[in-house]
N, CA, C and O atoms as a GROMACS GRO file, in nm:
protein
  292
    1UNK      N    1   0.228  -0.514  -2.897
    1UNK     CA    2   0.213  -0.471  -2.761
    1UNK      C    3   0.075  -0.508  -2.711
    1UNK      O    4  -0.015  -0.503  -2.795
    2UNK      N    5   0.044  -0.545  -2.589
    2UNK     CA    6  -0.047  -0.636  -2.555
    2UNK      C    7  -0.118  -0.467  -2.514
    2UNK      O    8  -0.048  -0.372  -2.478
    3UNK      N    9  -0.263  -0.464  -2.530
    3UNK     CA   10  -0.324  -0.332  -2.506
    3UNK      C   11  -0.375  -0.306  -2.337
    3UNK      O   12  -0.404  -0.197  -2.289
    4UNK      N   13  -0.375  -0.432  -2.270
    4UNK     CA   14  -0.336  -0.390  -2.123
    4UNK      C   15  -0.252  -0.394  -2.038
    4UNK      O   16  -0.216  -0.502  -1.993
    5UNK      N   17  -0.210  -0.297  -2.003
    5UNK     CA   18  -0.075  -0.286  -1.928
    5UNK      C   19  -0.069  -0.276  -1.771
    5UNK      O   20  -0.146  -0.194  -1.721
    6UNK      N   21   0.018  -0.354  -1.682
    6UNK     CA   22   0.020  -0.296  -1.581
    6UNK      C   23   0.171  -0.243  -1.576
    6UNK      O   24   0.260  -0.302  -1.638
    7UNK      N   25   0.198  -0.123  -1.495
    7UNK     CA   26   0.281  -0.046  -1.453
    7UNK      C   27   0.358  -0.033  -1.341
    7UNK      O   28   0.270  -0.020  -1.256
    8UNK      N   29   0.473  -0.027  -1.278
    8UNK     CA   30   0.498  -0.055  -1.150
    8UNK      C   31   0.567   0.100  -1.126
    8UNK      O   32   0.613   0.118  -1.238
    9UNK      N   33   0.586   0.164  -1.084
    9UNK     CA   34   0.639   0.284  -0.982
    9UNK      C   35   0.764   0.349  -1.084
    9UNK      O   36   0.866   0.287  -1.053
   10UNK      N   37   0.789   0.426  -1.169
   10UNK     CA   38   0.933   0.440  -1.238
   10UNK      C   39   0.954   0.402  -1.323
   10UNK      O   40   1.060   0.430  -1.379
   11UNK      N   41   0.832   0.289  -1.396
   11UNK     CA   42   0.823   0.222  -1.522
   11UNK      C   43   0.704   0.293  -1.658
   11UNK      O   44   0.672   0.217  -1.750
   12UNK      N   45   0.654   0.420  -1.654
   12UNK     CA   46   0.577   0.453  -1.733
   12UNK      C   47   0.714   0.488  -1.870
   12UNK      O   48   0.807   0.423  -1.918
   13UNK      N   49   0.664   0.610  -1.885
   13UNK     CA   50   0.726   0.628  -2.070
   13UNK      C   51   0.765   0.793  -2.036
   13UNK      O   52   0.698   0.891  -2.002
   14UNK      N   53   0.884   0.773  -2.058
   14UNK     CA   54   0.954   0.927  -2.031
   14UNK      C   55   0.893   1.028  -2.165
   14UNK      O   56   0.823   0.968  -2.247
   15UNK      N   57   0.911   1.134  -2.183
   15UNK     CA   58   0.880   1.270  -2.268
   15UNK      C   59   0.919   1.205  -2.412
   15UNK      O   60   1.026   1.163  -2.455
   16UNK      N   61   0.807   1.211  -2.462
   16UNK     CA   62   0.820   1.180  -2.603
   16UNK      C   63   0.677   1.192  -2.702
   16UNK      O   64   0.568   1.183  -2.647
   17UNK      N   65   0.686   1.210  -2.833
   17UNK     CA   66   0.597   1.285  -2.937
   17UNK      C   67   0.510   1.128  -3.030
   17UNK      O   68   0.571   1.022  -3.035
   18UNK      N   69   0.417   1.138  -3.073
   18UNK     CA   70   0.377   1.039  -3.176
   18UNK      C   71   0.328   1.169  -3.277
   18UNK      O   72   0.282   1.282  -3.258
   19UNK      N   73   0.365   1.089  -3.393
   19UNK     CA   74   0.342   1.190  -3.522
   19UNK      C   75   0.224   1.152  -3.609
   19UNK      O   76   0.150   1.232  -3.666
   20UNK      N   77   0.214   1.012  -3.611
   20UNK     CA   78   0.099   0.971  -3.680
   20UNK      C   79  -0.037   0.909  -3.582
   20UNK      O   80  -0.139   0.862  -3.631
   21UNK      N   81  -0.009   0.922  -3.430
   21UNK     CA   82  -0.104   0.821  -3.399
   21UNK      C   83  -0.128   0.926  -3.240
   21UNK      O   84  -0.047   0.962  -3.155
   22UNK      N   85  -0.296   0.954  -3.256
   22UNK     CA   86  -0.329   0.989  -3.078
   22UNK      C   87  -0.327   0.872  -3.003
   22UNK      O   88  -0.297   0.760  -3.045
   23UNK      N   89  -0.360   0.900  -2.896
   23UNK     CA   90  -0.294   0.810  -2.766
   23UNK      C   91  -0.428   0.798  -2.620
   23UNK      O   92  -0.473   0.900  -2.568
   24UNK      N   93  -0.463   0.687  -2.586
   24UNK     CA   94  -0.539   0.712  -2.499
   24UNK      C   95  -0.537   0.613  -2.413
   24UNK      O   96  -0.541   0.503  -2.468
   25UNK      N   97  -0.532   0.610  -2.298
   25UNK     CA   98  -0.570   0.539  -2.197
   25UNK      C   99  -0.736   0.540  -2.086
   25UNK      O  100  -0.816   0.629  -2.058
   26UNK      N  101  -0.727   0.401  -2.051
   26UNK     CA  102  -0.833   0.413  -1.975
   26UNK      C  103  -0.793   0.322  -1.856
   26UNK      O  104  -0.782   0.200  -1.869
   27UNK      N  105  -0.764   0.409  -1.705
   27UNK     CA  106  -0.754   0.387  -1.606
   27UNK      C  107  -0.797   0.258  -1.580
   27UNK      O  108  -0.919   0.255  -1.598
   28UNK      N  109  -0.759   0.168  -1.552
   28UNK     CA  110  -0.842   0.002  -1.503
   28UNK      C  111  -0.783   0.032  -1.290
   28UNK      O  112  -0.859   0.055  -1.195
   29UNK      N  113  -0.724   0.026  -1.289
   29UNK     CA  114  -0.634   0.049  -1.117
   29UNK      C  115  -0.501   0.147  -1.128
   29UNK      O  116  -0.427   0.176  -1.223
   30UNK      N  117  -0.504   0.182  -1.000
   30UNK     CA  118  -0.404   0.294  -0.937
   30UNK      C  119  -0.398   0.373  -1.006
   30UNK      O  120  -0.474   0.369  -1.102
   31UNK      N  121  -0.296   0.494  -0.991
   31UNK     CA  122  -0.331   0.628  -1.057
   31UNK      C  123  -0.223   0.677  -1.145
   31UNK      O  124  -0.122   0.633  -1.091
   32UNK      N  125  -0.195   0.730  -1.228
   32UNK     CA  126  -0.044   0.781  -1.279
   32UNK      C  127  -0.076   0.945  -1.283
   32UNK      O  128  -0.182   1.005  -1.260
   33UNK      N  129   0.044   0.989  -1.316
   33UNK     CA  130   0.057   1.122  -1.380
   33UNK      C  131   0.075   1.149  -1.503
   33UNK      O  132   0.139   1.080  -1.583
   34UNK      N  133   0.013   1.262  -1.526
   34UNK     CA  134   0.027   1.265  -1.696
   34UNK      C  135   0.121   1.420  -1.725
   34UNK      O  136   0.131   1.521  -1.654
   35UNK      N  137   0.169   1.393  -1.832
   35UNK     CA  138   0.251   1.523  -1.860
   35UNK      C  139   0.184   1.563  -2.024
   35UNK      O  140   0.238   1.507  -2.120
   36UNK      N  141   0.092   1.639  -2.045
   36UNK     CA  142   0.067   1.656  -2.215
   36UNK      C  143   0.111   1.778  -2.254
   36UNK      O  144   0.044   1.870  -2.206
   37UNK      N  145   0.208   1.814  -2.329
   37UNK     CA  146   0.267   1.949  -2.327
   37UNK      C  147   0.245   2.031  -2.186
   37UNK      O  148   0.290   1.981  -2.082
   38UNK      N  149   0.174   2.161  -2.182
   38UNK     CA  150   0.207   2.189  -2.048
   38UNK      C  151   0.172   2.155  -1.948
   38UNK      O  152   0.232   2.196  -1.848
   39UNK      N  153   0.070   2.072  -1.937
   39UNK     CA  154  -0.053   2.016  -1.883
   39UNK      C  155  -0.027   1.912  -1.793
   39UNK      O  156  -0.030   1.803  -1.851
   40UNK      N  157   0.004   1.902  -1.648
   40UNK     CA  158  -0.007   1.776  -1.590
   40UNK      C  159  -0.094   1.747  -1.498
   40UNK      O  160  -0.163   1.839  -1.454
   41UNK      N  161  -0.107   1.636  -1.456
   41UNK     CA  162  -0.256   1.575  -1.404
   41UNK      C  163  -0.229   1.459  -1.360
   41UNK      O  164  -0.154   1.382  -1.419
   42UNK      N  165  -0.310   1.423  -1.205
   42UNK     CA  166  -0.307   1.255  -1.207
   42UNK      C  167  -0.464   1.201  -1.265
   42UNK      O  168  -0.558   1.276  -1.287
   43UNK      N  169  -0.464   1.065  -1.280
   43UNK     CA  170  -0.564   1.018  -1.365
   43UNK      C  171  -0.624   0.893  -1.259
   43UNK      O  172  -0.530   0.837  -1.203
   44UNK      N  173  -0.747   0.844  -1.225
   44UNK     CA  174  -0.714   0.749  -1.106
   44UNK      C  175  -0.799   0.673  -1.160
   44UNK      O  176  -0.838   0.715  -1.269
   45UNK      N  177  -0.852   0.558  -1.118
   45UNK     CA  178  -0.932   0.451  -1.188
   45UNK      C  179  -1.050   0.486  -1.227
   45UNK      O  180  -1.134   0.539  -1.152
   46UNK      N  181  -1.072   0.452  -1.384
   46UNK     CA  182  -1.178   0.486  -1.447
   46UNK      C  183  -1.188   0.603  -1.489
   46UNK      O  184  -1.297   0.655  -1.509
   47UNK      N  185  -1.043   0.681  -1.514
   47UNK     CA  186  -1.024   0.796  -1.600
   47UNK      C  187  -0.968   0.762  -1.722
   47UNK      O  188  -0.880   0.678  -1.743
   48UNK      N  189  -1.042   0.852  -1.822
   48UNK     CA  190  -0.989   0.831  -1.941
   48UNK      C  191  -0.889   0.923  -1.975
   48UNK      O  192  -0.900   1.034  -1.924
   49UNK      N  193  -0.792   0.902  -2.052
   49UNK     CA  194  -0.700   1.035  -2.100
   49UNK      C  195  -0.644   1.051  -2.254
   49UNK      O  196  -0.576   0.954  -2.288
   50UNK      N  197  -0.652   1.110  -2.311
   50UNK     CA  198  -0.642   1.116  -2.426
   50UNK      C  199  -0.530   1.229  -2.470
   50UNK      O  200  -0.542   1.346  -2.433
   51UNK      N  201  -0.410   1.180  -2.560
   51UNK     CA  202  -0.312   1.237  -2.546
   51UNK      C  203  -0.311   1.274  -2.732
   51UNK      O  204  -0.268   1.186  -2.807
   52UNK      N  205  -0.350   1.379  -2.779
   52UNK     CA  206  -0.335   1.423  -2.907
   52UNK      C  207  -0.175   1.385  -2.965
   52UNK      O  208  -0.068   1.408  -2.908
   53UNK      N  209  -0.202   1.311  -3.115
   53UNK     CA  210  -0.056   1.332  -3.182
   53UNK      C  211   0.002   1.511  -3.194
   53UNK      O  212  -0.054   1.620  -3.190
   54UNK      N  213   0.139   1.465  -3.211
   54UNK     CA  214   0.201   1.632  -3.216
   54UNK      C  215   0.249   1.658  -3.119
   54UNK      O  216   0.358   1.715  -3.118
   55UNK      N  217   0.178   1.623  -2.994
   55UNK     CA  218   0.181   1.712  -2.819
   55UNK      C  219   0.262   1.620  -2.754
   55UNK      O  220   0.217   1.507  -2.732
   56UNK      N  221   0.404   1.658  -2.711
   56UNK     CA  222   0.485   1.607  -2.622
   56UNK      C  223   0.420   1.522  -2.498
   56UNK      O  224   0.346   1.596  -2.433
   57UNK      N  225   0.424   1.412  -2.454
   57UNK     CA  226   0.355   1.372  -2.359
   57UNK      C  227   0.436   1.242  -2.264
   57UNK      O  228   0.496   1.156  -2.328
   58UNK      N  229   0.433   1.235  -2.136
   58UNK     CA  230   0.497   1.116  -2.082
   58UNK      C  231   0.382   1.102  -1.991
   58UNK      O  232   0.283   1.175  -1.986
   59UNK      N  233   0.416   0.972  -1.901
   59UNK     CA  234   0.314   0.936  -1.771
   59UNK      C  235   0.409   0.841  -1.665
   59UNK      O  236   0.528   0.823  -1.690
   60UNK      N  237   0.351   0.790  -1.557
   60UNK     CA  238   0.461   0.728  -1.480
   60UNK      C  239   0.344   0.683  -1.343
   60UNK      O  240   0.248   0.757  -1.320
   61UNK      N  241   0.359   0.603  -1.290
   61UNK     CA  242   0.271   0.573  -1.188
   61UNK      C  243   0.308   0.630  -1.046
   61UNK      O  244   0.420   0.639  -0.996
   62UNK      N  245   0.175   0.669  -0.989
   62UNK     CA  246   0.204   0.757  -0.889
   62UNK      C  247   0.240   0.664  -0.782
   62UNK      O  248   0.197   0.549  -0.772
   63UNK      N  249   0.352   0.741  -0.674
   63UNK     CA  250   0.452   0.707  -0.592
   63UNK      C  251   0.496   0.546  -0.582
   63UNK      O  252   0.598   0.521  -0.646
   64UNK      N  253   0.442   0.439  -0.517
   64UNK     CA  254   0.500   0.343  -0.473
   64UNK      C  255   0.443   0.238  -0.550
   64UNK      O  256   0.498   0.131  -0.577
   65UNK      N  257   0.298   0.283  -0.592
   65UNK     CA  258   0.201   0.144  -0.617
   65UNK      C  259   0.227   0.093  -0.783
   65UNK      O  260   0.329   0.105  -0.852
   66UNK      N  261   0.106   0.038  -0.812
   66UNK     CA  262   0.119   0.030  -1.004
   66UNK      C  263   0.015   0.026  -1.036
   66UNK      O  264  -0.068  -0.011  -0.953
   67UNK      N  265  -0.019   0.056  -1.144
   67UNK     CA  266  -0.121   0.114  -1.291
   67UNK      C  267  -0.198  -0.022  -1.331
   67UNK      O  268  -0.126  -0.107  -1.280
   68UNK      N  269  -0.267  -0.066  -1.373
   68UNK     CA  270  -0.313  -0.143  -1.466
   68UNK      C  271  -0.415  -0.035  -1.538
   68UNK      O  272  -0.504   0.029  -1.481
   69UNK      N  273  -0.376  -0.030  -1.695
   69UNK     CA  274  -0.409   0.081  -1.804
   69UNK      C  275  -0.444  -0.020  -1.930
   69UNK      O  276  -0.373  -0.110  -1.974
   70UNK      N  277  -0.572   0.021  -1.975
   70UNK     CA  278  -0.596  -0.006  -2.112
   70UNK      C  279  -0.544   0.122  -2.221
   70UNK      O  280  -0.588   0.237  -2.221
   71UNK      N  281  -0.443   0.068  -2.307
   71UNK     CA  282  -0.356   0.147  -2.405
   71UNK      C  283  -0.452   0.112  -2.514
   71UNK      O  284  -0.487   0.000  -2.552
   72UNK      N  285  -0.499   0.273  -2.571
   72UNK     CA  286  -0.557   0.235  -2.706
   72UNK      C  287  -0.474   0.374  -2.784
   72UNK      O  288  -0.423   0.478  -2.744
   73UNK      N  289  -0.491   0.319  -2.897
   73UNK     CA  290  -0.417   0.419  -3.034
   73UNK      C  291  -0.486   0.387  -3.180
   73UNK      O  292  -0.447   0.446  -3.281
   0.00000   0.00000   0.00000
């Protein structure tokens, strides 16, 4: 998986767990939402987010636009 991603509107990663590996992004453009167990949040350029293994988590780009995200693990 190439570690920068861009995202388009409906294309993030539905509810799901990593068991061996935390999870982090760093905002490059537009904004998404984050879901980390109960916790949701939007994130907008040049936010970092860090998603602990164990903790249920999805994201998805906010309304119309798209994401470009550096994925690190």
């Amino acid at each position: 998986m190439h570690p920068v991603v861009t995202w388009a509107s409906r294309h993030g990663a539905p509810l799901h767990v990593h068991s061996h590996d935390d999870e982090c992004f760093y905002v490059l453009d537009g904004t998404i939402t984050v879901r980390c167990g109960d916790e949701r949040f939007e994130a907008g350029p040049r936010a970092f987010v860090f998603l602990p293994r164990g903790i249920p988590h999805e994201w998805d780009v906010v309304g119309a636009g798209v994401a470009t995200v550096l994925i690190i693990t």
